[in-house]
C-alpha positions as a Markdown table, in Angstrom:
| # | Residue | x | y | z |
|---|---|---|---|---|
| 1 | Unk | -21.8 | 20.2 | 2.5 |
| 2 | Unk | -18.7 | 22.0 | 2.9 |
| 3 | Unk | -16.5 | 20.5 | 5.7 |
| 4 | Unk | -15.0 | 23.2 | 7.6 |
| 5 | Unk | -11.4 | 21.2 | 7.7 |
| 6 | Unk | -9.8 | 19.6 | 4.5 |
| 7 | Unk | -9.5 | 16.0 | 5.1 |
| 8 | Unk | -6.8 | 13.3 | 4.1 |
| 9 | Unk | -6.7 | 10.6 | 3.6 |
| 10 | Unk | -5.4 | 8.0 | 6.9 |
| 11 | Unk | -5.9 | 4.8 | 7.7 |
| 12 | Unk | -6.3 | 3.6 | 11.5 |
| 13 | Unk | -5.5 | 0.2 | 12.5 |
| 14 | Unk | -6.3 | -1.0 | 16.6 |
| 15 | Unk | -4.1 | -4.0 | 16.9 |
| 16 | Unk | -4.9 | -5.1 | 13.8 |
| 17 | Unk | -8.8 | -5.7 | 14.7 |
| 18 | Unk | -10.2 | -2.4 | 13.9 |
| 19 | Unk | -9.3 | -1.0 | 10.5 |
| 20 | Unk | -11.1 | 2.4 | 9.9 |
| 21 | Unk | -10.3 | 4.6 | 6.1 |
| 22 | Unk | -11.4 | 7.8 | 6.8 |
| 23 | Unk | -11.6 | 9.4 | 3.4 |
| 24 | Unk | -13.7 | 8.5 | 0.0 |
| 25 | Unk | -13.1 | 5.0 | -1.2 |
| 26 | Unk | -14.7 | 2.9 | -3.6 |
| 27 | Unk | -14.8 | -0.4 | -3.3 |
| 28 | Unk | -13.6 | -2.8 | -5.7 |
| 29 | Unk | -14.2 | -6.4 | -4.7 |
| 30 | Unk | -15.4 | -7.6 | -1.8 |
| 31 | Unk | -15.7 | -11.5 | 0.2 |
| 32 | Unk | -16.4 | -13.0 | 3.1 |
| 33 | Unk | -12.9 | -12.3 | 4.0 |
| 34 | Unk | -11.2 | -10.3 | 1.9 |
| 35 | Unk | -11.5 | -6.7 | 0.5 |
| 36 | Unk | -9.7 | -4.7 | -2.1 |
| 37 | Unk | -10.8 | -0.6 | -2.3 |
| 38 | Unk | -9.5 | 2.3 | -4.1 |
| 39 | Unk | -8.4 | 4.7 | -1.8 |
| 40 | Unk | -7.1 | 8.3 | -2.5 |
| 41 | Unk | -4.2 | 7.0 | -4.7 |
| 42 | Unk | -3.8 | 3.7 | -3.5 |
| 43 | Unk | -5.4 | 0.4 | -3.6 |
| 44 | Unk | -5.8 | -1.6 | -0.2 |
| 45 | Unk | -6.0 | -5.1 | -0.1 |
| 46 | Unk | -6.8 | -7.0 | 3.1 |
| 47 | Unk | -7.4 | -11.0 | 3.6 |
| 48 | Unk | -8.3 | -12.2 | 7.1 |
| 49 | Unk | -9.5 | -15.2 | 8.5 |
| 50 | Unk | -13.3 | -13.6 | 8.9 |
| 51 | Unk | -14.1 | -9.9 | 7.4 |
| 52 | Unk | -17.1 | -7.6 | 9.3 |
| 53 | Unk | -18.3 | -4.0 | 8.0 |
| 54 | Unk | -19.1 | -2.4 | 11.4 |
| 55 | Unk | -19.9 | 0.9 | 9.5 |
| 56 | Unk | -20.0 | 2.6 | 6.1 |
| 57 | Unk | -20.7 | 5.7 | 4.1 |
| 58 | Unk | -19.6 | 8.1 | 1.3 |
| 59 | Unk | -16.7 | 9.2 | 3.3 |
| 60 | Unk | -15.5 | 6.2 | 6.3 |
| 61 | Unk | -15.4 | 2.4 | 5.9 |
| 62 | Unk | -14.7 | 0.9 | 9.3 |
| 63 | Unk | -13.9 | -2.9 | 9.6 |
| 64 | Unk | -13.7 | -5.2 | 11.8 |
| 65 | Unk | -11.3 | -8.3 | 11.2 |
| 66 | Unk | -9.9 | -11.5 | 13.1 |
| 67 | Unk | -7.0 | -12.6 | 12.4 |
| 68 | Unk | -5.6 | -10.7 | 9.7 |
| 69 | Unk | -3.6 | -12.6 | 7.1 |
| 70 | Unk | -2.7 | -10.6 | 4.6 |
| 71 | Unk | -2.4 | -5.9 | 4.4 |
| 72 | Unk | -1.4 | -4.8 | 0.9 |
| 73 | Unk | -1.1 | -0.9 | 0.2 |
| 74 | Unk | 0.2 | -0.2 | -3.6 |
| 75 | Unk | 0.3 | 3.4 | -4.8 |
| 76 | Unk | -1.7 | 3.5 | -8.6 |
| 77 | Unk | -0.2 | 4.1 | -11.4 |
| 78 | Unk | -1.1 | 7.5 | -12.7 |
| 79 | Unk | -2.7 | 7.2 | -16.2 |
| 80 | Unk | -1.7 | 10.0 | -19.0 |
């Protein structure tokens, strides 16, 4: 399917409950409460005190978490 506007890559955060990644991601290790993804050219890492996937697909990972600890974003090293 061809989407009619590009998309980027953005993360959404609703005080820090509500984390939504709106853009492909793959998933790299996943707990109870903690989560570290690939997305676009960075790797996210979050830890809080409980972790809940409200919704998923190829394209959007929305969480939901209380009392986040711990939001790590590190650009990837590009690889010759």
């Amino acid at each position: 399917m061809k989407q009619l506007f590009p998309l980027h890559a953005s993360i959404m955060l609703d005080n820090f409950d509500d984390i939504v990644l709106d853009y492909e991601f793959s998933l790299i290790r996943l707990k109870e409460n903690s989560l570290v993804c690939s997305y676009d050219q960075f790797l996210l890492e979050i830890h809080a005190e409980k972790l809940h996937i409200k919704s998923m697909s190829s394209d959007k990972l929305h969480l939901h978490v209380h009392n986040l600890q711990f939001f790590n974003i590190t650009r990837k090293e590009k690889t010759v």
